[in-house]
C-alpha positions as a Markdown table, in Angstrom:
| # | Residue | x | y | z |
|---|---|---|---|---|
| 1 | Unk | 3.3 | 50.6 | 30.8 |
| 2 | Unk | 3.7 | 47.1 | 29.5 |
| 3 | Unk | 2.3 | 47.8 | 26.5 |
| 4 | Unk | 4.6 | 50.8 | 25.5 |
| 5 | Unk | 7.5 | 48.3 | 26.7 |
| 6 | Unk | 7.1 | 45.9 | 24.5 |
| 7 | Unk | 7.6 | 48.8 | 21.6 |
| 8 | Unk | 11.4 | 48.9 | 22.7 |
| 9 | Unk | 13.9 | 49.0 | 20.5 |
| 10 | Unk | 15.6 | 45.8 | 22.6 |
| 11 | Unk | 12.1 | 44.3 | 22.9 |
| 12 | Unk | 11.6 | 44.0 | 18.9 |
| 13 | Unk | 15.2 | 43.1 | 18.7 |
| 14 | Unk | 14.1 | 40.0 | 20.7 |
| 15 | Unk | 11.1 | 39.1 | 19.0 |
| 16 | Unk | 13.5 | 39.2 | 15.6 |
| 17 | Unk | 15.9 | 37.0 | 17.4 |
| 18 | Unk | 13.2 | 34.5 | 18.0 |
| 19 | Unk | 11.8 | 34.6 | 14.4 |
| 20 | Unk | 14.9 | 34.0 | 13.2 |
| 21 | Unk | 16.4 | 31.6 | 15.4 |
| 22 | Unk | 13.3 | 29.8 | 15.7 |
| 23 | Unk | 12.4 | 29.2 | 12.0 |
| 24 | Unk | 16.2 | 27.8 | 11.6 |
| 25 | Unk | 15.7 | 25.5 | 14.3 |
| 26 | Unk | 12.4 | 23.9 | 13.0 |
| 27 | Unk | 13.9 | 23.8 | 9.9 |
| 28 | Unk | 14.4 | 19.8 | 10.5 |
| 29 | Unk | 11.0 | 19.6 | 10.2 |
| 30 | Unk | 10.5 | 21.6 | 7.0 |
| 31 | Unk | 13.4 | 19.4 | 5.0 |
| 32 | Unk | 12.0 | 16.0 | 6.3 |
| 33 | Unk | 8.7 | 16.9 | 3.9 |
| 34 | Unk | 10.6 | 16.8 | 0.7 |
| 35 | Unk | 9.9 | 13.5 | -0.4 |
| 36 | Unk | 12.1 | 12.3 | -3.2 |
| 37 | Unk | 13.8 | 15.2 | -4.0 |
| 38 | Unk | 17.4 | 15.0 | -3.3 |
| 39 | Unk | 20.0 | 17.3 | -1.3 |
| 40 | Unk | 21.5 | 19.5 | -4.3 |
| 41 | Unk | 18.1 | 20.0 | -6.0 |
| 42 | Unk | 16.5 | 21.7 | -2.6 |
| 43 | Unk | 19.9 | 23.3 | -2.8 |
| 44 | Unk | 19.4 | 24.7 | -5.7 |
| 45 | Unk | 15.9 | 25.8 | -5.4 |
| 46 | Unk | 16.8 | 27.6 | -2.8 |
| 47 | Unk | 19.2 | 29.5 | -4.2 |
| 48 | Unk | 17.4 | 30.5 | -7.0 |
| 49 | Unk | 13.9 | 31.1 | -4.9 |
| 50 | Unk | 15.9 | 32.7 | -2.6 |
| 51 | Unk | 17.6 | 34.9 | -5.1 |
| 52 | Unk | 13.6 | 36.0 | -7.0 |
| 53 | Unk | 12.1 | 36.8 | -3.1 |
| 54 | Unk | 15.5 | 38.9 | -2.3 |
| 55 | Unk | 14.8 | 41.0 | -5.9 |
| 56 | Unk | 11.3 | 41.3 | -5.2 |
| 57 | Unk | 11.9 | 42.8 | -1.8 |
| 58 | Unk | 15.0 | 44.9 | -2.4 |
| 59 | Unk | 12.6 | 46.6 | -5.2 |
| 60 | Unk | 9.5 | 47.5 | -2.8 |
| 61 | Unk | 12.6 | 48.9 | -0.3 |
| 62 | Unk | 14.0 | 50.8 | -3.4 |
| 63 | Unk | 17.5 | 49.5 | -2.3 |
| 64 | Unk | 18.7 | 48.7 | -5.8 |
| 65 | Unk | 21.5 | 52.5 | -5.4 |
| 66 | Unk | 23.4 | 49.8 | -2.7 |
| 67 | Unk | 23.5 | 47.3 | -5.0 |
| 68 | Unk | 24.7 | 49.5 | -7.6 |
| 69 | Unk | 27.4 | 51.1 | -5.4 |
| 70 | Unk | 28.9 | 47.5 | -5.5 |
| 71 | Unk | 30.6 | 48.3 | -8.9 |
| 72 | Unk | 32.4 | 50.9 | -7.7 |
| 73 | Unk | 34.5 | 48.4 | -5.4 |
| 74 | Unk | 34.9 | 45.3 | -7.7 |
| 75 | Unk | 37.4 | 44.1 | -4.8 |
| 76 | Unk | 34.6 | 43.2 | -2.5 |
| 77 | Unk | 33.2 | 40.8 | -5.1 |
| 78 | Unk | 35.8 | 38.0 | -4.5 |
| 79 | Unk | 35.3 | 37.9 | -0.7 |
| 80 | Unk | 31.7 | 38.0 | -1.6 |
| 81 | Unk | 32.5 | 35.1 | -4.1 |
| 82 | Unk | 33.7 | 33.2 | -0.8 |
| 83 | Unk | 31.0 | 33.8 | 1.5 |
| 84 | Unk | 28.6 | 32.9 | -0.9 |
| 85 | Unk | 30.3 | 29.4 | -1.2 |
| 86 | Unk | 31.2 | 28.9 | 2.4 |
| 87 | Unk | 27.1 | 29.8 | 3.0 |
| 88 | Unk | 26.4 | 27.3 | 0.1 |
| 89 | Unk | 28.5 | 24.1 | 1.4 |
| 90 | Unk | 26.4 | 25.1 | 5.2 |
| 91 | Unk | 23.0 | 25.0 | 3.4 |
| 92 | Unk | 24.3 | 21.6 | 1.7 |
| 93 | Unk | 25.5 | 19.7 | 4.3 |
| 94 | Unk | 22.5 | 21.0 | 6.5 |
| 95 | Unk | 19.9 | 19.4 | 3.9 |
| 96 | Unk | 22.3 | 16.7 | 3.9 |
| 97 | Unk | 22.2 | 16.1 | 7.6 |
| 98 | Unk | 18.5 | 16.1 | 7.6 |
| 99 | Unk | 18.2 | 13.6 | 4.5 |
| 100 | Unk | 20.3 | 11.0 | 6.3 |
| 101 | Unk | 18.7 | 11.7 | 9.6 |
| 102 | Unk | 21.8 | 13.0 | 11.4 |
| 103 | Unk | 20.0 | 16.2 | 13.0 |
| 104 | Unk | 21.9 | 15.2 | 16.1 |
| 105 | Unk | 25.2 | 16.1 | 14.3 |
| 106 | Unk | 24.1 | 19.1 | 12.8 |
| 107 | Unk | 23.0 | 20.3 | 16.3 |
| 108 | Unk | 26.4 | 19.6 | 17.6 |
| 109 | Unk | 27.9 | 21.5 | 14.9 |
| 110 | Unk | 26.2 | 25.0 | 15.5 |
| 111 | Unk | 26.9 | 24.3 | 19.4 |
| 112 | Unk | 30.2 | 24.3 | 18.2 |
| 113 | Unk | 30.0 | 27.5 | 16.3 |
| 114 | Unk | 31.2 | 30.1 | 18.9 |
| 115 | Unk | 33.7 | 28.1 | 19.9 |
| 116 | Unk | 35.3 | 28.1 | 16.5 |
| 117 | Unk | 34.7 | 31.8 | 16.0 |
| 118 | Unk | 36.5 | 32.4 | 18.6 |
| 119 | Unk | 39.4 | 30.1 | 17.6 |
| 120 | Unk | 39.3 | 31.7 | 14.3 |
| 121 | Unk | 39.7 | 35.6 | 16.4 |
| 122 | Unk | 42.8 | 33.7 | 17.9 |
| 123 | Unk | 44.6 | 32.0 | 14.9 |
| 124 | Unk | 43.3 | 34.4 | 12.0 |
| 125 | Unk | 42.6 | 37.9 | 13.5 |
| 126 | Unk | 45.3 | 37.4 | 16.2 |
| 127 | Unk | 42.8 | 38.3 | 18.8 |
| 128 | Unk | 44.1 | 38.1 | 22.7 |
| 129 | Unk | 41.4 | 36.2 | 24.4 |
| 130 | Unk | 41.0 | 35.6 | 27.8 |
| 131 | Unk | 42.1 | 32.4 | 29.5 |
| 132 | Unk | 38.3 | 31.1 | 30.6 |
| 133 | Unk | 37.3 | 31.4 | 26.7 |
| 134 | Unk | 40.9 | 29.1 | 26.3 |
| 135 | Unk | 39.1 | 26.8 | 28.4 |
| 136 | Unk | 36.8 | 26.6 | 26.6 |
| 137 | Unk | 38.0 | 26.0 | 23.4 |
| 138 | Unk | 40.1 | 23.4 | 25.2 |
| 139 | Unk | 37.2 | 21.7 | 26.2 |
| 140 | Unk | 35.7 | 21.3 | 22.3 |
| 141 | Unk | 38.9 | 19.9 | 21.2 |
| 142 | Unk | 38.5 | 17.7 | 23.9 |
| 143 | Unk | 35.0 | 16.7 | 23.4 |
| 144 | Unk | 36.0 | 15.9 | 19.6 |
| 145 | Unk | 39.3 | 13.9 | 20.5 |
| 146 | Unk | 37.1 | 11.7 | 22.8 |
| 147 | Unk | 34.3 | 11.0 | 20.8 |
| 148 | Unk | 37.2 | 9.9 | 18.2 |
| 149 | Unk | 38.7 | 7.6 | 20.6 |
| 150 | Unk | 35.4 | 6.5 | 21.8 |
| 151 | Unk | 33.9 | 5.9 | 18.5 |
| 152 | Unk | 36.8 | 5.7 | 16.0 |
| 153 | Unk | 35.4 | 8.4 | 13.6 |
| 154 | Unk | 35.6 | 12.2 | 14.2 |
| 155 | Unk | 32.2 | 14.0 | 13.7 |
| 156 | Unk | 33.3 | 15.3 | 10.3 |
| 157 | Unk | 30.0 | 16.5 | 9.5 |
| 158 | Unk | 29.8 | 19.0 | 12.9 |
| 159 | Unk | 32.8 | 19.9 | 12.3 |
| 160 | Unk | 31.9 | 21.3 | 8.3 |
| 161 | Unk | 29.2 | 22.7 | 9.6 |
| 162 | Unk | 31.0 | 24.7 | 12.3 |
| 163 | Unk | 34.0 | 25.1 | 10.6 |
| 164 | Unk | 31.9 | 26.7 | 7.3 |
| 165 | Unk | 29.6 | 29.0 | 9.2 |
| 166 | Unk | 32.5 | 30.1 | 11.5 |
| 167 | Unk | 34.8 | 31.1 | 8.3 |
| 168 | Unk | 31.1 | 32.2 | 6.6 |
| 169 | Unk | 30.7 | 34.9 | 9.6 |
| 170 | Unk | 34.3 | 35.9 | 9.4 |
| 171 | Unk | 34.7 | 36.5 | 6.3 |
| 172 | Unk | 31.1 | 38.1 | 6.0 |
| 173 | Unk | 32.9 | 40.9 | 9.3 |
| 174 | Unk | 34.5 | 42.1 | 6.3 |
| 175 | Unk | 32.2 | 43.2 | 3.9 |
| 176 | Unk | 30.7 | 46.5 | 3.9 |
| 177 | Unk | 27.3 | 45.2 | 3.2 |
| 178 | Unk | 24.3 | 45.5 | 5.1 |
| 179 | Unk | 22.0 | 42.2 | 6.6 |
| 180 | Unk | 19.6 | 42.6 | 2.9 |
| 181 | Unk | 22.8 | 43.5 | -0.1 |
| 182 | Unk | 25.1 | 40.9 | 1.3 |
| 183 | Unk | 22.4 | 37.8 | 1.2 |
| 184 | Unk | 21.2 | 39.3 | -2.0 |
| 185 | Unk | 24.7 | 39.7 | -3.7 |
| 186 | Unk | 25.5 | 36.1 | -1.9 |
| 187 | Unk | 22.7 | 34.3 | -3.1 |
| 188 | Unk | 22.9 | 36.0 | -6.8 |
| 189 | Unk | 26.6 | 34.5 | -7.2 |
| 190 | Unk | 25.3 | 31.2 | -6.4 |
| 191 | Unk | 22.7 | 31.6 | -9.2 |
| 192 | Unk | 25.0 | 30.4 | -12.2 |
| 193 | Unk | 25.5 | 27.5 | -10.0 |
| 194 | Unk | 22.5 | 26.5 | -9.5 |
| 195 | Unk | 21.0 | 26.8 | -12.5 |
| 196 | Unk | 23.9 | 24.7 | -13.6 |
| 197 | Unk | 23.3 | 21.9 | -11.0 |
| 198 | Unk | 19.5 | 21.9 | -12.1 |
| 199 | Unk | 20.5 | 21.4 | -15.7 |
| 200 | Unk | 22.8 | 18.3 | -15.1 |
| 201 | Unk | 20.2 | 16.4 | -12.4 |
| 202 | Unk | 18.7 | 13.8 | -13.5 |
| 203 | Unk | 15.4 | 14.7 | -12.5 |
| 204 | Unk | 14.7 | 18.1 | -11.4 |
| 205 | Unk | 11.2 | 19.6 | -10.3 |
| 206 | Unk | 12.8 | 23.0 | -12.1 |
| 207 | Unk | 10.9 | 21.2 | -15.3 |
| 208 | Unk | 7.5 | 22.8 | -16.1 |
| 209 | Unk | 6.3 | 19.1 | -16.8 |
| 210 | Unk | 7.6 | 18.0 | -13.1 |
| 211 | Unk | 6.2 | 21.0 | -11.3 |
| 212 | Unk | 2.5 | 20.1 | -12.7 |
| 213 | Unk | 3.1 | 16.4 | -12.0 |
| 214 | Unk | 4.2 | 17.2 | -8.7 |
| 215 | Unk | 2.8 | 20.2 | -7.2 |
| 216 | Unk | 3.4 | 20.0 | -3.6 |
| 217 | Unk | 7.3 | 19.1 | -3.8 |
| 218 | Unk | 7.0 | 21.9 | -6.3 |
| 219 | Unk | 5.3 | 24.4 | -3.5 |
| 220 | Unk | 7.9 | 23.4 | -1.1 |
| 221 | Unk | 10.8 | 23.7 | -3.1 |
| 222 | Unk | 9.6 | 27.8 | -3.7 |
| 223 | Unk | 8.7 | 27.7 | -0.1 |
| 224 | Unk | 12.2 | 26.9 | 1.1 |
| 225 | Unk | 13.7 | 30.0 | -1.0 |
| 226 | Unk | 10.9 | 32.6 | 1.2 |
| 227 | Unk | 11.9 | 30.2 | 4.5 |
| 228 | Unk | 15.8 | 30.6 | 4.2 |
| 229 | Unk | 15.8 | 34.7 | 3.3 |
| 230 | Unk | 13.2 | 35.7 | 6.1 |
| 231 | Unk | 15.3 | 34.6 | 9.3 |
| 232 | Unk | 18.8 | 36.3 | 8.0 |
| 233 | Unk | 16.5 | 39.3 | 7.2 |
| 234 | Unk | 14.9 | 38.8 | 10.8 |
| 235 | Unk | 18.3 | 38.3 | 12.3 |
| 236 | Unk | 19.6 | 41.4 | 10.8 |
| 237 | Unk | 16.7 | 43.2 | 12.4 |
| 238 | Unk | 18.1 | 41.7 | 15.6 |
| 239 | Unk | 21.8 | 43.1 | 15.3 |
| 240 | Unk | 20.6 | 46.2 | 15.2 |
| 241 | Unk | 18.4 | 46.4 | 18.1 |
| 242 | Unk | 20.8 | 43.8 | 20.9 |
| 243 | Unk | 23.7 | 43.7 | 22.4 |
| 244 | Unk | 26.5 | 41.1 | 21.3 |
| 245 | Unk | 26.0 | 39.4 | 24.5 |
| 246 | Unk | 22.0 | 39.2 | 24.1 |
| 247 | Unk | 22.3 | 38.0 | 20.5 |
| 248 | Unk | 24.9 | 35.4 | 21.2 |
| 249 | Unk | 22.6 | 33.9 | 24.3 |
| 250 | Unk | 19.7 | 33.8 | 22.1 |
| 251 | Unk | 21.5 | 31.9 | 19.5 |
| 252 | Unk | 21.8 | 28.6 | 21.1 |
| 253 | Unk | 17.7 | 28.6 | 21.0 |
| 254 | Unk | 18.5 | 27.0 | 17.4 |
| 255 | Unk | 20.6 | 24.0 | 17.8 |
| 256 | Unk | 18.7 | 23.5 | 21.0 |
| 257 | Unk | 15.6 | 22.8 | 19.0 |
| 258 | Unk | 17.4 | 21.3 | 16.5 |
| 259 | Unk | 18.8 | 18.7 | 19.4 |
| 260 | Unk | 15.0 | 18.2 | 20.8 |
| 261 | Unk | 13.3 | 17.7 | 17.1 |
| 262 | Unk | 16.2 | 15.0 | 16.2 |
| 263 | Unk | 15.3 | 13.3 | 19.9 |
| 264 | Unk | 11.7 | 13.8 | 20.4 |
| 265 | Unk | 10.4 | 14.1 | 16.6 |
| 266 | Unk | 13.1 | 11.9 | 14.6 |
| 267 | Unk | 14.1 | 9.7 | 17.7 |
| 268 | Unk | 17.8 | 9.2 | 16.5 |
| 269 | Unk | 19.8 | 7.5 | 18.8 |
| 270 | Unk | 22.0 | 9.1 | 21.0 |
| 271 | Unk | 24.8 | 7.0 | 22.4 |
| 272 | Unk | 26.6 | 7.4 | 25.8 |
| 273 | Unk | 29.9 | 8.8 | 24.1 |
| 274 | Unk | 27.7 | 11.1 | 21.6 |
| 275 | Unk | 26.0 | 12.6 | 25.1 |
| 276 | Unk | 29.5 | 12.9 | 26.3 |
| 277 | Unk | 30.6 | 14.6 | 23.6 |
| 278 | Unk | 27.2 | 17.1 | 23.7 |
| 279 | Unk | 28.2 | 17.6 | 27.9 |
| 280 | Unk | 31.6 | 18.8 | 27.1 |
| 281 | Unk | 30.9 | 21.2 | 24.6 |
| 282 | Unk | 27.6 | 22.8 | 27.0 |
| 283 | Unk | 30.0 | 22.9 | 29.3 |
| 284 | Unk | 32.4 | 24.6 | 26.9 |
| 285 | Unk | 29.9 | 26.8 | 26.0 |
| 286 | Unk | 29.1 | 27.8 | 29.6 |
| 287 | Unk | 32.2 | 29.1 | 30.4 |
| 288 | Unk | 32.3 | 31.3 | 27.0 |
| 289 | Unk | 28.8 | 32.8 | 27.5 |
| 290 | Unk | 30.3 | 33.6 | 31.7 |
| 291 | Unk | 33.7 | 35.1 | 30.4 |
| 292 | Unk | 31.6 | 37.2 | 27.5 |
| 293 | Unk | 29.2 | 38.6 | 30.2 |
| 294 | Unk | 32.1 | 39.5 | 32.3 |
| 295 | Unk | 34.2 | 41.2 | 29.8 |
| 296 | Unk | 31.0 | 43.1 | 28.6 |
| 297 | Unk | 29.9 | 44.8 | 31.9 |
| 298 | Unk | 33.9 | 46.0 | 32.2 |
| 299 | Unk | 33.3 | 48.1 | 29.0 |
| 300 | Unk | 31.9 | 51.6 | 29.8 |
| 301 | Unk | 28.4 | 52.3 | 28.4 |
């Protein structure tokens, strides 16, 4: 009986949930490994890595009739155009965080995620929310206005990472494009980008010379394109299988990580108004995850 339980539907929807949110929140110590190699060039790797895995598998799924079907609605190509930049700027400033050792903020900002999705439902989708979700959006305002009296600098980097995801994920509602022809229609936008941003580097291991020179910034840098497709196609695999409610509790398994590795692995410091600040918004987060819960088991089956 165990055995044939764990071939549920909702069971493989958790095991995808943990892949995915897993591998993002070790993803600290996968970026701490490039040696040398600067923010926008693991950028654009892993945009155009990224873009050669998501071809490769698209063609063993013989997906490539969605991808054509696109052409038929040229509209959804500018929405697109913005998630794909919204995505971009997140994967940016995540490297970013990692290269200057500020993990800690980058944890805070995906704690602060839901709460900003939610605030975007309220301002943007005019979404009536109820008043313990309020509170606790309340609460991350609060969190931020003290850490900037406490510390005289608002947490500008948490917030871009919230604030970009949040929009990302909004904007992405819209789309009438599965988990696999969104990230592959996403990630081929960026490509003109990226192969831009390699050209104008300085020194970039996209050179034939460099990736002989330098083999194992070279592996990594290929590596990071497989390592950022594998979790959205693993959390897509997840949305299908659990519940709203599920998925949303089994997201904070990735900033939580993110939070411990930063700590325990990178041993950034983390001052009494930073802590205050990370109280606040679990806090915040608590009452969301209670008032979600609640509204969910008033909905009929």
């Amino acid at each position: 009986c165990g055995m044939k339980g764990l071939s549920t539907p909702s069971a493989q929807g958790v095991d995808f949930a943990l892949l995915a949110y897993g591998t993002w929140g070790g993803f600290p110590l996968f970026f701490a490994l490039f040696d040398g190699v600067g923010a926008l060039e693991i950028l654009a790797h892993r945009v155009i890595w990224s873009c050669l895995f998501l071809a490769l598998v698209i063609s063993l799924l013989k997906r490539w009739s969605v991808i054509a079907n696109i052409r038929q609605a040229p509209r959804q190509l500018l929405p697109a155009l913005a998630c794909a930049l919204l995505i971009g700027a997140n994967w940016g400033l995540y490297i970013y965080s990692v290269e200057t050792h500020r993990v800690l903020q980058a944890s805070l900002g995906y704690f602060m995620t839901p709460l900003v999705n939610v605030a975007l439902g309220v301002v943007v989708l005019k979404e009536r929310v109820a008043p313990t979700q309020r509170l606790a959006i309340g609460l991350a305002l609060g969190a931020i206005a003290l850490q900037l009296l406490q510390l005289g600098t608002l947490p500008w980097l948490s917030l871009c990472l919230a604030v970009s995801f949040g929009t990302y994920g909004l904007l992405r509602k819209q789309l009438a494009l599965d988990g696999l022809s969104g990230l592959f229609i996403e990630t081929l936008l960026l490509l003109p980008l990226a192969l831009l941003l390699i050209q104008q580097l300085p020194v970039s291991h996209f050179d034939g010379a460099l990736f002989f020179t330098a083999p194992y910034s070279a592996a990594l840098l290929m590596a990071s394109g497989v390592l950022t497709a594998l979790p959205l196609l693993a959390f897509a695999g997840a949305a299908r299988r659990l519940t709203l409610g599920t998925l949303g509790f089994l997201m904070y398994i990735n900033p939580t990580l993110q939070f411990l590795i930063a700590l325990w692995v990178f041993n950034e410091p983390l001052a009494v108004e930073q802590l205050t600040t990370f109280v606040l918004i679990w806090i915040a987060l608590a009452l969301y995850s209670w008032s979600s819960l609640r509204q969910q088991r008033r909905v009929p089956t």
